[in-house]
Every structure is written in C-alpha cells, then in structure tokens.
C-alpha positions in Angstrom: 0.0 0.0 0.0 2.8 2.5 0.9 3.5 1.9 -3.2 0.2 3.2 -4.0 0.8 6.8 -2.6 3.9 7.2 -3.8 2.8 7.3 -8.0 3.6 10.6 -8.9 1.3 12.2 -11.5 3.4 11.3 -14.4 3.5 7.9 -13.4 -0.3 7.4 -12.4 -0.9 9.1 -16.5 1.5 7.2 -18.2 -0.3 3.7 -16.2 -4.7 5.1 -17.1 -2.8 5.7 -20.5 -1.5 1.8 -20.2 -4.7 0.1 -19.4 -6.7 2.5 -22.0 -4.8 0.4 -24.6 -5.3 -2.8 -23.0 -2.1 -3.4 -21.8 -1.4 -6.5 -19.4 -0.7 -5.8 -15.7 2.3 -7.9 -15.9 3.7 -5.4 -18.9 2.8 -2.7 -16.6 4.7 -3.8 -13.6 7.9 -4.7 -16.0 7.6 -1.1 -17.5 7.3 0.7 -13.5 10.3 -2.0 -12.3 8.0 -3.6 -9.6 7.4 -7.1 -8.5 3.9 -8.1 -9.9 1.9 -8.1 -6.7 3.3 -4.2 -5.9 2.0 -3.5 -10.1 -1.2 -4.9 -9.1 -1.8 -2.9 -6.1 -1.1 0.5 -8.0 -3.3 -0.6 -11.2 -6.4 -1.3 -8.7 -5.7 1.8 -7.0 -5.5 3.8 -10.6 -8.7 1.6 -12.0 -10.9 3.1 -9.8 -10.1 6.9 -10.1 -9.9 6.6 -13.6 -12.9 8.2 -15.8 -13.4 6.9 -18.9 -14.2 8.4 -22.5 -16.2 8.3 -25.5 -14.8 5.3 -27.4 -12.8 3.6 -24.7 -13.7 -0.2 -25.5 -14.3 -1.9 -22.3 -14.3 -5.2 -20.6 -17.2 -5.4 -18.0 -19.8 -8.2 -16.2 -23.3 -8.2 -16.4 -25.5 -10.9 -14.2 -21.9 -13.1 -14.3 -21.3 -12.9 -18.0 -18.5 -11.3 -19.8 -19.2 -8.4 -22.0 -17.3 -6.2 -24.3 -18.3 -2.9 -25.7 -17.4 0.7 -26.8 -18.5 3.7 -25.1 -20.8 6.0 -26.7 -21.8 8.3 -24.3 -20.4 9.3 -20.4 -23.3 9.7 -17.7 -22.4 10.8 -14.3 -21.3 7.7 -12.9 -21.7 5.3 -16.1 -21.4 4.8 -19.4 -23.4 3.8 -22.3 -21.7 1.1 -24.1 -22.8 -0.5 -27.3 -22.3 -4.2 -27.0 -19.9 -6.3 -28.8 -21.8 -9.1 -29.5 -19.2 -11.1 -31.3 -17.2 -11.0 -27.9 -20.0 -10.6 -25.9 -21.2 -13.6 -23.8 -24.5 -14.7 -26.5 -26.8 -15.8 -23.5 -27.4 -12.4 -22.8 -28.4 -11.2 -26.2 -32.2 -12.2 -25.3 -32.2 -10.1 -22.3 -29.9 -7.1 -23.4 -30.4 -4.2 -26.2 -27.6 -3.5 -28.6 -26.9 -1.0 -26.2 -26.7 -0.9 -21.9 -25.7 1.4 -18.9 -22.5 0.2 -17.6 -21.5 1.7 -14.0 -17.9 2.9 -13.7 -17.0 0.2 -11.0 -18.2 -2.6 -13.0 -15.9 -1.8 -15.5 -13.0 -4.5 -15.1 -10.7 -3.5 -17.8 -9.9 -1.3 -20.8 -8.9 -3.6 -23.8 -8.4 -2.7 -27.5 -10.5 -4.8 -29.7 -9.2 -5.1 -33.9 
C-alpha cells in the first residue's frame, strides 16, 4: 500500500494511459520496475479513479457474464456502451439491447478490440 501513494502524477498518466490500450498488468509492472503483486496494487488503486471516454472499449460483467463494448456516451457515474456481441457472452443477447448502462466500478478492464 505505501506503493500506492507514492505514484507521482506522471507515473499514475502514463499507467490510465496503459490500461486504455489494453495493456497486461504484468507489462505494466515490468515497464514501473515492480514485482507483480506491488504493479497490481497500483493498477487497482489507478482503476478506480480513472474516468473513462467516448470510445474507450471496455471489458465489463453483467449478471456473471462477460461483456465487451465501446462507449458511446459518459453519464455521471456510467457509461453507455454499445455491445460487442461477437465477444459478448450470446446468453445475454435475449435479455440485453444493442446498447446498456454500464457503471464505472463494473468496468474490469480497458482492452483494444481489432
């Protein structure tokens, strides 16, 4: 924890600007020089003061299924994100429009889809 408050603000930019592009905790703990556990810690920490943007494609979980989408619009504490249904868990497609409210917290990661 003592790790955590000592990111400076350069650090804690270049590490949102990491996980925006999807990048693997593991490469983020080799690119600060810290043992994976102590990379861990600071990327939690980070994840959950990080806001994100209009087109940030997102990893999140709705009733225990995987889902992957793009943001299309910021609310005050969520996002609406058009679903990716082609890496989008296909049990939900029967319960889910094309398009759902995700809150910031249930966001689990920031990945960059082809």
């Amino acid at each position: 924890m003592e790790m955590v408050r000592n990111i400076t603000d350069e650090t804690k930019t270049m590490i949102e600007s990491e996980l925006r592009k999807g990048t693997s905790n593991s490469r983020i703990a080799n690119l600060l020089g810290v043992s994976y556990e102590q990379a861990l810690e600071v990327v939690e920490a980070i994840k959950e003061s990080i806001r994100p943007e209009i087109g940030d494609e997102i990893k999140f979980t709705f009733r225990k299924q995987e889902m992957v989408g793009v943001i299309r619009k910021l609310l005050t504490n969520s996002a609406v994100v058009e679903i990716y249904w082609d890496l989008s868990s296909g049990t939900m497609k029967d319960i889910c429009e094309d398009k759902t409210i995700v809150n910031f917290k249930d966001i689990e990661e920031f990945v960059k889809v082809d």
